[in-house]
C-alpha positions in Angstrom: 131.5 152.4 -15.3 129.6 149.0 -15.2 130.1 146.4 -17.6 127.5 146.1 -20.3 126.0 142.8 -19.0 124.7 145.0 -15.8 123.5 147.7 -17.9 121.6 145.8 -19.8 119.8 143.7 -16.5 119.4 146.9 -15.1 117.8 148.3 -18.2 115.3 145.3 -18.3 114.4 146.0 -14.4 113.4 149.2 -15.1 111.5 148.2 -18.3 109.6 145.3 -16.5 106.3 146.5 -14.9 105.9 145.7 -11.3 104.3 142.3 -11.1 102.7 141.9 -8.2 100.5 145.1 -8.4 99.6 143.9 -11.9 98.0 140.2 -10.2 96.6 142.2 -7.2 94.6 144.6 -9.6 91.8 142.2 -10.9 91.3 141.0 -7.6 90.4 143.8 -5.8 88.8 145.3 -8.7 86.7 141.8 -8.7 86.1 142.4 -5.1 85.0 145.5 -5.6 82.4 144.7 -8.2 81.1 141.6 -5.9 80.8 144.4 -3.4 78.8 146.7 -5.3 76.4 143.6 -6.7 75.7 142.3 -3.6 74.8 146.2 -1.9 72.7 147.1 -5.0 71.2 143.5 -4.6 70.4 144.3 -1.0 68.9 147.8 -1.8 66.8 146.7 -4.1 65.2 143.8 -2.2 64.5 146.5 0.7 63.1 148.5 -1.7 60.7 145.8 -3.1 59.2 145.1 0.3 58.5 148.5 1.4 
């Protein structure tokens, strides 16, 4: 049985969120929203010349 020092790190591993998805989210979701601004940007300035 482990000693209660290594149940309790591995009780905070599995408590801890994973980090790096958690700094790569607003940056994709960022990119994603640039993405879409520039695209409806576009479509609209085709649309105001025809």
């Amino acid at each position: 049985m482990p000693s209660k020092p290594a149940q309790r790190t591995a009780q905070r591993a599995a408590e801890q969120p994973a980090e790096p998805v958690l700094r790569i989210l607003p940056l994709g979701s960022g990119l994603v929203l640039i993405g879409l601004g520039l695209g409806l940007a576009f479509i609209g300035l085709r649309m105001r010349r025809a």
